[in-house]
N, CA, C and O atoms as a DFTB+ gen file, in Angstrom:
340 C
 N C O
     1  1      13.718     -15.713      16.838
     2  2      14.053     -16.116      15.484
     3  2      14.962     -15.045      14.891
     4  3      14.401     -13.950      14.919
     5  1      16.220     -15.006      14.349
     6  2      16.843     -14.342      13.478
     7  2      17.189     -14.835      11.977
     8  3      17.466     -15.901      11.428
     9  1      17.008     -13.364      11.581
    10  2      16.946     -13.358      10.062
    11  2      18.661     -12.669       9.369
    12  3      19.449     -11.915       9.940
    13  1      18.729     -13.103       8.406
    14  2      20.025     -12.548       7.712
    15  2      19.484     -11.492       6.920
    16  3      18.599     -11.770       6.111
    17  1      19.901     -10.290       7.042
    18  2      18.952      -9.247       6.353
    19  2      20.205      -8.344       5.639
    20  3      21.277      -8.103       6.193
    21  1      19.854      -7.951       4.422
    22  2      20.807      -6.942       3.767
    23  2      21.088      -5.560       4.736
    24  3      20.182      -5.263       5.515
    25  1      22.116      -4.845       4.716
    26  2      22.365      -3.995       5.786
    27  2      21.456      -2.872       5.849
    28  3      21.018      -2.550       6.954
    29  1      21.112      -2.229       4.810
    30  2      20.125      -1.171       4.663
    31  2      18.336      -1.979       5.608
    32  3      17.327      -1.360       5.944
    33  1      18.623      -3.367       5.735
    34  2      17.163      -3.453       6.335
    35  2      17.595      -3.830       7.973
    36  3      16.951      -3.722       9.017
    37  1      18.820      -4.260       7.724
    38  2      18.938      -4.591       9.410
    39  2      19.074      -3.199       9.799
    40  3      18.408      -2.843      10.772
    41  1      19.982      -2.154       9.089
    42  2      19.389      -0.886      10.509
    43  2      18.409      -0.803      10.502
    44  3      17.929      -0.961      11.624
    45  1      17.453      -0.539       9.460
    46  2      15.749      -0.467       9.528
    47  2      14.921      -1.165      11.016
    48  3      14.096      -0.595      11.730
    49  1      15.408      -2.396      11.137
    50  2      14.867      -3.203      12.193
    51  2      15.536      -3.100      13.632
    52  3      15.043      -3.360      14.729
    53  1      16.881      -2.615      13.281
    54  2      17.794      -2.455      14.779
    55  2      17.293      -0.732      15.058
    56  3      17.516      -0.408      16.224
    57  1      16.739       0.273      14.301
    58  2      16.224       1.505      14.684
    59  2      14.809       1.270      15.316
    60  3      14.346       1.929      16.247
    61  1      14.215       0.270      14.694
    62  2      13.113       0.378      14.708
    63  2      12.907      -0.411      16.317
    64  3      11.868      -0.142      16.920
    65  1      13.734      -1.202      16.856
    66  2      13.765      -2.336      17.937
    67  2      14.402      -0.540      19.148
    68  3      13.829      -0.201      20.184
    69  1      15.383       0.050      18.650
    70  2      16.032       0.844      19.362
    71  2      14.667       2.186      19.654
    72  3      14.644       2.622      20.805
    73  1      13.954       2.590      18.978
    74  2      13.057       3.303      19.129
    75  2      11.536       2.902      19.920
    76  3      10.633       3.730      20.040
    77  1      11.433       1.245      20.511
    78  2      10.560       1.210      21.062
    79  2       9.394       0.831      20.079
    80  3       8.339       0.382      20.527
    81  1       9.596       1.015      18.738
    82  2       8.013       1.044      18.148
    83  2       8.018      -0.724      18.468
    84  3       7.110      -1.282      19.083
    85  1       9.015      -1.304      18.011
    86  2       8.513      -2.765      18.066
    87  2       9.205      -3.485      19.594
    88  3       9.872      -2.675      20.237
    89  1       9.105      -4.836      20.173
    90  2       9.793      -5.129      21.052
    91  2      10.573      -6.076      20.697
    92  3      11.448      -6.541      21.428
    93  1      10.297      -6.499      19.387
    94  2      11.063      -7.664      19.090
    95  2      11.509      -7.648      17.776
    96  3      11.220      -6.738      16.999
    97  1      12.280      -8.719      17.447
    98  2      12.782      -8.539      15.395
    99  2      11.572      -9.112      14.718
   100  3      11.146      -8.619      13.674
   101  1      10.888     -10.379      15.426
   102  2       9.706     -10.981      14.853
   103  2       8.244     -10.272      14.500
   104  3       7.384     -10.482      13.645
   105  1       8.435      -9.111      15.842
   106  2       7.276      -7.988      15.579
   107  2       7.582      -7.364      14.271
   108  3       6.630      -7.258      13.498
   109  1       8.896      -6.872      13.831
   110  2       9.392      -5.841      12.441
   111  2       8.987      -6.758      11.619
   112  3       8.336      -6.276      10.692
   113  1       9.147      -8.258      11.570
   114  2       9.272      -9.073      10.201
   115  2       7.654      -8.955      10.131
   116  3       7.099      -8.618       9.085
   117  1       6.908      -9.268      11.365
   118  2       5.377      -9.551      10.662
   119  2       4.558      -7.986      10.302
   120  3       3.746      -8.045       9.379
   121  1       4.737      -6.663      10.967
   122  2       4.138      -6.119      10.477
   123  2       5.020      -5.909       9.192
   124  3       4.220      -5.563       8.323
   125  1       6.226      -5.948       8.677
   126  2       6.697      -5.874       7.474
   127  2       5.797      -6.422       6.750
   128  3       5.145      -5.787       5.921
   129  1       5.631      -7.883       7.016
   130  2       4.708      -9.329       5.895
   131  2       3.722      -8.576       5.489
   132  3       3.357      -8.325       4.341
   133  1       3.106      -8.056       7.003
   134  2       1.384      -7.475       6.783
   135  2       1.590      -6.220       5.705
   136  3       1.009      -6.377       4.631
   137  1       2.314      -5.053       5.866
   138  2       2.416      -4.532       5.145
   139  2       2.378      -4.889       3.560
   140  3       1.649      -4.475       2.658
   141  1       3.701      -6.041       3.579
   142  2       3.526      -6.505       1.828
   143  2       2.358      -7.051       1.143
   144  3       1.913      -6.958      -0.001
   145  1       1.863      -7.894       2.652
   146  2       0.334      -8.273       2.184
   147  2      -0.794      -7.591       0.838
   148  3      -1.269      -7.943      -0.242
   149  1      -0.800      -6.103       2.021
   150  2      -1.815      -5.186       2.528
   151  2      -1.615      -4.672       1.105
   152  3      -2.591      -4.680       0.355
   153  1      -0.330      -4.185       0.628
   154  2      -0.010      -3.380      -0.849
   155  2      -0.145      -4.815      -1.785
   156  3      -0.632      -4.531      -2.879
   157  1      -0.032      -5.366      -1.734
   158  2      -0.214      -6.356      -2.617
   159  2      -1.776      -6.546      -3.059
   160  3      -2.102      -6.724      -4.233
   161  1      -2.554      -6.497      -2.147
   162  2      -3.974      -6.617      -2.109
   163  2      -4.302      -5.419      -2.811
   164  3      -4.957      -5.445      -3.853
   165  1      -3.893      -4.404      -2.305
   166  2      -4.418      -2.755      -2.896
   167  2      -4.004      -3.099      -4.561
   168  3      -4.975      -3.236      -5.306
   169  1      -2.771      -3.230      -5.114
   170  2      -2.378      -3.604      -6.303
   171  2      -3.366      -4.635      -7.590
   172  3      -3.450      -4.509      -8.811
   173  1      -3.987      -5.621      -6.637
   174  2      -4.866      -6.524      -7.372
   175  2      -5.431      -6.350      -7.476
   176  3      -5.917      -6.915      -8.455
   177  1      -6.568      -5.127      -6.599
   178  2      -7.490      -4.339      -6.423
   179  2      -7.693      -3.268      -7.734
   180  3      -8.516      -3.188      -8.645
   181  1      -6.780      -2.677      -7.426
   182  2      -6.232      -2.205      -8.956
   183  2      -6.317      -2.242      -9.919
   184  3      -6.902      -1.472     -10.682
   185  1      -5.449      -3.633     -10.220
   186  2      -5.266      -3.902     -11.434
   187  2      -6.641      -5.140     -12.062
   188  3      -6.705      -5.737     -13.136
   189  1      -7.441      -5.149     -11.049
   190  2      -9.154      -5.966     -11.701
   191  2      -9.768      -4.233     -11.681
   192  3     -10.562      -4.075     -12.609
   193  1      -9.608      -3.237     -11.024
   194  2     -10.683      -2.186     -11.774
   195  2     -10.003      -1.361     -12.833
   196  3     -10.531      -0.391     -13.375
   197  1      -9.252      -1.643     -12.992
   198  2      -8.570      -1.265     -14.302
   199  2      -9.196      -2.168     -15.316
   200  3      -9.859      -1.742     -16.261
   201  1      -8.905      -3.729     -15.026
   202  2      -9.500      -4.911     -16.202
   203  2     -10.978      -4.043     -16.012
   204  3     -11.298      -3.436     -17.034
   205  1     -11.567      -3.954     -15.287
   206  2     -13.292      -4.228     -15.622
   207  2     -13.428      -2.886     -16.169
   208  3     -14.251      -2.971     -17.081
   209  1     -12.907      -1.367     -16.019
   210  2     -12.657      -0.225     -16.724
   211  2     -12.925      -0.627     -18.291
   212  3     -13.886      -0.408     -19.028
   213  1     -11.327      -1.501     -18.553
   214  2     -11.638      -1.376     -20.042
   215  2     -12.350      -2.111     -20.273
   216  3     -12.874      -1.452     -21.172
   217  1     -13.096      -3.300     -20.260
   218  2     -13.883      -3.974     -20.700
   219  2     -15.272      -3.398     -20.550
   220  3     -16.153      -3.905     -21.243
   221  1     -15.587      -2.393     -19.727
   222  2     -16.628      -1.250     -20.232
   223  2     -16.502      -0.185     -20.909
   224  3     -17.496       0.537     -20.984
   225  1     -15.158       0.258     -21.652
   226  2     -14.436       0.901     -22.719
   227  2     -15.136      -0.152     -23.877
   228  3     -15.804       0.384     -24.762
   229  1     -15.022      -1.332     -23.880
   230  2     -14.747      -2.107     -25.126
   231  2     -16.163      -2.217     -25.684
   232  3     -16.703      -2.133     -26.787
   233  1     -16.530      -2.452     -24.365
   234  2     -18.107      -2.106     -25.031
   235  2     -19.136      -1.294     -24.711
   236  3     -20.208      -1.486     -24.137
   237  1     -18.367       0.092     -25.413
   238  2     -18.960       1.439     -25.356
   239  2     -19.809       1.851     -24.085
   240  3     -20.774       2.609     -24.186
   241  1     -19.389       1.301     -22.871
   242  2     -20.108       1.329     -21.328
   243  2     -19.388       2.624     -21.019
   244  3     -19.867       3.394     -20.186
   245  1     -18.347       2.879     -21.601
   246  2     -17.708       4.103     -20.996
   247  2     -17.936       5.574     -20.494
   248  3     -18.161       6.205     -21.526
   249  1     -17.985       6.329     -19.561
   250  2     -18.023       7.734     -19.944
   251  2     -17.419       8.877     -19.782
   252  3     -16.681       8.812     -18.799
   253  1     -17.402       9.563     -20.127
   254  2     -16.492      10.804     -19.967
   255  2     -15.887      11.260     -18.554
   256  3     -16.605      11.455     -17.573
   257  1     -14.801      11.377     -18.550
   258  2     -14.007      11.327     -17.674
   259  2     -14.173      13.224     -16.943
   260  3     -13.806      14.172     -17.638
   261  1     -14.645      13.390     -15.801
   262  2     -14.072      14.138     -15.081
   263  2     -13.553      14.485     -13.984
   264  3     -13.883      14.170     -12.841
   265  1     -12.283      15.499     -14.545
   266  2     -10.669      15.315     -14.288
   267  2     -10.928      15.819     -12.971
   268  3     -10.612      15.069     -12.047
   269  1     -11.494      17.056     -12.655
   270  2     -11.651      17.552     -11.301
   271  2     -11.976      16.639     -10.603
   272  3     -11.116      16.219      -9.829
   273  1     -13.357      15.969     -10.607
   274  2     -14.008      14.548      -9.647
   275  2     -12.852      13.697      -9.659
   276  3     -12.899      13.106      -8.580
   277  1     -12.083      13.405     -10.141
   278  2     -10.982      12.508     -10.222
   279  2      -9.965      12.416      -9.805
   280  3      -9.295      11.387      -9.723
   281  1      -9.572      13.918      -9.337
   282  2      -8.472      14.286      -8.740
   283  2      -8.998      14.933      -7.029
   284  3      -8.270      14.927      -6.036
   285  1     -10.397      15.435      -7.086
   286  2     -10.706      15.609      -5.749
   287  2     -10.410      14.002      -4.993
   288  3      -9.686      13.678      -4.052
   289  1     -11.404      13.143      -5.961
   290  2     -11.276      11.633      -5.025
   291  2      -9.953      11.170      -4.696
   292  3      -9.849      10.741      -3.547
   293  1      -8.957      11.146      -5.379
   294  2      -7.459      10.786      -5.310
   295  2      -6.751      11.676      -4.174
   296  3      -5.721      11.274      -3.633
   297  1      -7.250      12.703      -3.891
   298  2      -6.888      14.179      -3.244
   299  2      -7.490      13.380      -1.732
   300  3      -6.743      13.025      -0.821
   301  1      -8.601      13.255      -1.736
   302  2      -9.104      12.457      -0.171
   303  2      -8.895      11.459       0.079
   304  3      -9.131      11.110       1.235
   305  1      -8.267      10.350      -1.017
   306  2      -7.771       8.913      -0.602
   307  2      -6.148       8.782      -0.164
   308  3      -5.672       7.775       0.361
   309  1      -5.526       9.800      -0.433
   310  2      -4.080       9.755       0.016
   311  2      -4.082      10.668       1.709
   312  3      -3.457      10.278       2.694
   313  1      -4.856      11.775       1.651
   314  2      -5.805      12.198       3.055
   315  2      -5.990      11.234       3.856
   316  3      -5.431      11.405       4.939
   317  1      -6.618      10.180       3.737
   318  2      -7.120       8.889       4.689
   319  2      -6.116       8.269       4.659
   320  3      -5.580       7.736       5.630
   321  1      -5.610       8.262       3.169
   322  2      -4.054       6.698       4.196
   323  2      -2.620       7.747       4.450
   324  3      -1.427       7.528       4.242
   325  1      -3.361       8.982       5.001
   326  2      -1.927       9.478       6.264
   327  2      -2.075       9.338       7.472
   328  3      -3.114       9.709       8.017
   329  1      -1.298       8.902       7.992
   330  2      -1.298       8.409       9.580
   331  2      -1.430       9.575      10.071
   332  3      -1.003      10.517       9.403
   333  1      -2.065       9.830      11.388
   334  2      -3.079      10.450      12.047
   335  2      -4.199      11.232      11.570
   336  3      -4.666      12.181      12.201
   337  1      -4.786      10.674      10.031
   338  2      -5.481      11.487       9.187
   339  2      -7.070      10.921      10.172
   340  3      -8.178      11.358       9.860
C-alpha cells in the first residue's frame, strides 16, 4: 500500500524502512496509528482526572497539594516511559 506523505514524513518513513527498524511502509503507518492511538488515550486519561480533580475542588473534597510528592511522581513517570527504562 502507498501513501502520499508530506516530505518531512516520507524521509521519516524512507529512514526508518533504510535503518531496518521497520520492513515495510505499512509497518511505519501502523505503529505510527498505534502511537496516535496510545497519546490520544493518555490525553483523555487526562483530561477526565483533571474533570474529576475539580469536581472534588467544587465540593471542598480537595487537599493540599504537595509539590515535592508531585514532582517526585512526575520525576518516575517520565523514568518509565524512557525506552530502555
Amino acid at each position: 500500500m502507498k501513501y502520499a506523505y508530506p516530505p518531512d514524513v516520507l524521509q521519516f518513513v524512507q529512514r526508518s524502512l533504510e535503518t531496518g527498524e521497520y520492513a515495510s511502509e505499512d509497518e511505519v503507518v501502523v505503529a505510527g496509528m498505534r502511537a496516535l492511538r496510545d497519546v490520544k488515550q493518555r490525553h483523555q486519561t487526562l483530561r477526565d482526572d483533571i474533570q474529576a480533580a475539580l469536581a472534588e475542588i467544587d465540593a471542598d473534597l480537595g487537599e493540599p497539594w504537595d509539590v515535592d510528592s508531585i514532582k517526585a511522581e512526575l520525576v518516575a513517570q517520565l523514568d518509565a516511559d524512557e525506552p530502555g527504562a
